[in-house]
N, C-alpha and C positions, 0 to 999 in steps of 0.2 A: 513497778509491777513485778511480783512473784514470777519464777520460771513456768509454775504451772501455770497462773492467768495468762499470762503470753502465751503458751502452747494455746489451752481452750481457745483465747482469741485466733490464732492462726487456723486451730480446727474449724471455727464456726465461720470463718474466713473459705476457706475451702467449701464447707458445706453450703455458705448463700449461693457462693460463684460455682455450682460445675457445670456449667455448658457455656455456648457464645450469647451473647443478650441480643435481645431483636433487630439492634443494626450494627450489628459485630463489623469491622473492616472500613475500609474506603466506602467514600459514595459510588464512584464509579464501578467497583465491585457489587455493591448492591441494586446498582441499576440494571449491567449486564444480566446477573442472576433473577432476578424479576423478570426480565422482559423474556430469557430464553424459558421460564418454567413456563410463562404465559404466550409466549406461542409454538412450545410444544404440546402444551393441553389443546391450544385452538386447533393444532393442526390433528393430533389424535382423536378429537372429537368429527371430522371429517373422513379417518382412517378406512378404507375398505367403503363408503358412501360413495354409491350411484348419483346420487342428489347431490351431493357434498351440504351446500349455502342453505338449498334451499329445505333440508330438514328444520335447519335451525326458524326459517324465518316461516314454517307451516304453523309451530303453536301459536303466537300471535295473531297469525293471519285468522285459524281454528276456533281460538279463542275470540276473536273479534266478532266470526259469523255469526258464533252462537249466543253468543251475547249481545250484539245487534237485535237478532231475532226476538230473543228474548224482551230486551229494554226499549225496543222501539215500535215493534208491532204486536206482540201479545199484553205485556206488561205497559207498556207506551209512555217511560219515562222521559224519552227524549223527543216525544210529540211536542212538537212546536218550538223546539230547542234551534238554535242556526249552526248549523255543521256540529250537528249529533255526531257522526258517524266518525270524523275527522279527532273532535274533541275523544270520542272511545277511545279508536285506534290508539292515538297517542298516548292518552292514559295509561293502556294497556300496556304499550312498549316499553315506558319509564320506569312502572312497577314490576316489572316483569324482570327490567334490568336489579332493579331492587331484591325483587322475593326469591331468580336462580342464586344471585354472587352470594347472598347469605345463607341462602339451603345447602348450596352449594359446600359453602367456607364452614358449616358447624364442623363439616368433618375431615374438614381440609388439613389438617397439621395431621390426625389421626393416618390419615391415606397419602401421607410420606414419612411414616415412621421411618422406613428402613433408609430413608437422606439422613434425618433427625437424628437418629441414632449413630451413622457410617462418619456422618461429614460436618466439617465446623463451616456453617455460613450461617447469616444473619436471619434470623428466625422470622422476622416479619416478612420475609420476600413471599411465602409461604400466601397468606392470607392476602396480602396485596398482588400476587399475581392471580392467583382466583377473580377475582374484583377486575383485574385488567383485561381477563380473557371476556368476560362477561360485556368491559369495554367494547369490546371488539363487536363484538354481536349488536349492541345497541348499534353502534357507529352504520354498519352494515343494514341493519333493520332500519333507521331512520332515512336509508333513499327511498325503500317501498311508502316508508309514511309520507315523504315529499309527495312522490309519484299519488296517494290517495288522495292527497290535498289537492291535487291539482285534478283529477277524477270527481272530487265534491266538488268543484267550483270554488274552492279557497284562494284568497284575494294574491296577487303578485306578491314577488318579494319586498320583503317593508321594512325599513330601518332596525325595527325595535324586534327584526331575525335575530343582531346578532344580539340579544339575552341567551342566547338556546347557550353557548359555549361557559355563559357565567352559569345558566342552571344543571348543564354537565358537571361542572368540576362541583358545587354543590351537592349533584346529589351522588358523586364518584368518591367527596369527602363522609359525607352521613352514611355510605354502604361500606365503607374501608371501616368507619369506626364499628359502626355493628357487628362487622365479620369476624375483626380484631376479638373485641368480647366473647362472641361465639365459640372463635375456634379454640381460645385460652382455657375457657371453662368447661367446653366440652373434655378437655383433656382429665380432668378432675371430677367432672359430673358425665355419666353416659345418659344417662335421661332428658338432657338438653334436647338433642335432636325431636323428639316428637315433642314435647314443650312448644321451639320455635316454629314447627309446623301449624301449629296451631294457631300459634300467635299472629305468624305472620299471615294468614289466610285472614285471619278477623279483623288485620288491618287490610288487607286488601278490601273488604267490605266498607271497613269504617274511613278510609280513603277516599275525595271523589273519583274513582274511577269509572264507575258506572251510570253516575249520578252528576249532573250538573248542581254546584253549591247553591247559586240561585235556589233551587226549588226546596235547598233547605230552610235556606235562611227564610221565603214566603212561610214556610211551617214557622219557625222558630232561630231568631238573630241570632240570641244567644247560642244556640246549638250549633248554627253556621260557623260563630268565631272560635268554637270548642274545638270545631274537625278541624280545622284551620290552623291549629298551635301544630298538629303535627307537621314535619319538615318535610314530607311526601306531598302532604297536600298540596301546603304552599310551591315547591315547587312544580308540581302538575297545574296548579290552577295558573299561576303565571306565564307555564310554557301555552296555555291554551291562548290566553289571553294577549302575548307574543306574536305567537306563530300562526294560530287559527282566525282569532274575533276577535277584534280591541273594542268590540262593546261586548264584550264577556266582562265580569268582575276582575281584577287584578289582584292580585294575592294580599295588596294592602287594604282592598276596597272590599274583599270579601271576610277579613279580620277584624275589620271595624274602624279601620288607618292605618296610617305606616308604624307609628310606635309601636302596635303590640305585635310588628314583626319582628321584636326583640325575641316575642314568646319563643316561636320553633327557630330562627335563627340561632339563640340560646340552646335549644335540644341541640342540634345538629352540632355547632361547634362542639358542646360539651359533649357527649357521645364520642365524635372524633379523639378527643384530646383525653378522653378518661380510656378510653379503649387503646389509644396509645401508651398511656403509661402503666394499665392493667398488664398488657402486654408484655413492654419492657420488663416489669417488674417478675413477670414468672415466665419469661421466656428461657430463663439459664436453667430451669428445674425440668425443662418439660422433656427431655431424655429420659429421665427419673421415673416422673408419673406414667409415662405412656408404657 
């Protein structure tokens, strides 16, 4: 090789690498730095609160009333449903965990520039501590959901509880992937944010969360096993069907069987694992763009 290709090479060498890549360092360095961004955000979010907890756990609760109201006695979708109220609540809490971490995370790398910029640490701690804080809050909000269950008349505790810890880390992997994607492209695209507001509202609709899948699939099977690829659903209709009503449909029972829970199992991994390497790959540039 020429003196010049060897330079260009070492120049475009430079220019792929300038920053730290998304898990720059030890593991145990990127654990500490995760966990302290993620509970200094939980504890700033309390800062200067009267309420402290209980701000956090009023939108759900807020959201439950009026949506209760709404879907049970005027609209009266969940007339004759068995633990309407329990199947909501829950809904509401899992997407909820879902719809903050990623509203949250479009502009999460954007709202520590000045780390970004100052300090070399591993860029993914960034979006995954967003996702951890939001952690937190579920964790917290799920003993009020115990406590309603047990206020509805929801059955004792039953073996097939513990699913809930397998469909956490599922849906803690499918909202780290989403975030991942967000927060990357938002660095490149400013137009993201109202995009994914939008999005993610029309999945909030097109989710059962309001809606027991039963009363779709009585309309139309087909339509049942369609809402059902996404990875929200599946894991909300199984936590219902868990924790609330084991003669509720089961995530495989409402898809059509267990194989085509290849469908959104498939999203969910792939999401995760593309959003990991979207990531990695323009994590050393984003000093740059920002």
């Amino acid at each position: 090789m020429s003196a010049h290709g060897a330079a260009a090479s070492r120049e475009h060498a430079l220019v792929e690498m300038t920053g730290p890549s998304a898990t720059a360092g030890s593991w145990p360095r990127f654990y500490h730095i995760t966990r302290a961004l993620a509970v200094m955000d939980f504890k700033v979010r309390f800062y200067d609160s009267a309420l402290g907890y209980l701000w956090t756990l009023m939108k759900p609760l807020l959201s439950f009333g009026v949506l209760y109201v709404v879907f049970s006695v005027i609209v009266r979708i969940g007339e004759g449903e068995r633990f309407y109220a329990s199947s909501l609540i829950s809904g509401i809490v899992l997407f909820f965990f879902f719809g903050d971490a990623t509203n949250k995370g479009v502009t999460c790398v954007l709202d520590n520039e000045t780390l970004v910029r100052k300090i070399h640490f591993p860029r993914m701690v960034i979006p995954l501590s967003v996702v951890l804080t939001n952690g937190f809050f579920l964790l917290l909000n799920f003993i009020a959901v115990f406590v309603f269950f047990w206020i509805d008349g929801v059955e004792g505790v039953r073996l097939t509880w513990l699913e809930l810890p397998i469909l956490l880390v599922l849906l803690f992997l499918f909202t780290v992937g989403v975030t991942m994607i967000l927060s990357v492209l938002y660095v490149v695209a400013r137009d993201l944010k109202p995009i994914w507001e939008v999005v993610s509202q029309a999945l909030f609709y097109l989710t059962p969360v309001l809606f027991p899948i039963s009363l779709v699939a009585e309309q139309d099977e087909r339509i049942a096993h369609v809402v059902m690829c996404n990875p929200l659903a599946a894991i909300i209709q199984q936590a219902r069907h868990a924790l609330i009503d084991p003669e509720q449909p089961s995530a495989a029972a409402a898809i059509g069987g267990a194989p085509w829970l290849l469908i959104p199992f498939g999203i969910l991994f792939g999401t995760f694992f593309f959003g990991l390497w979207l990531f990695n790959r323009m994590a050393p540039r984003i000093a740059e763009e920002l």
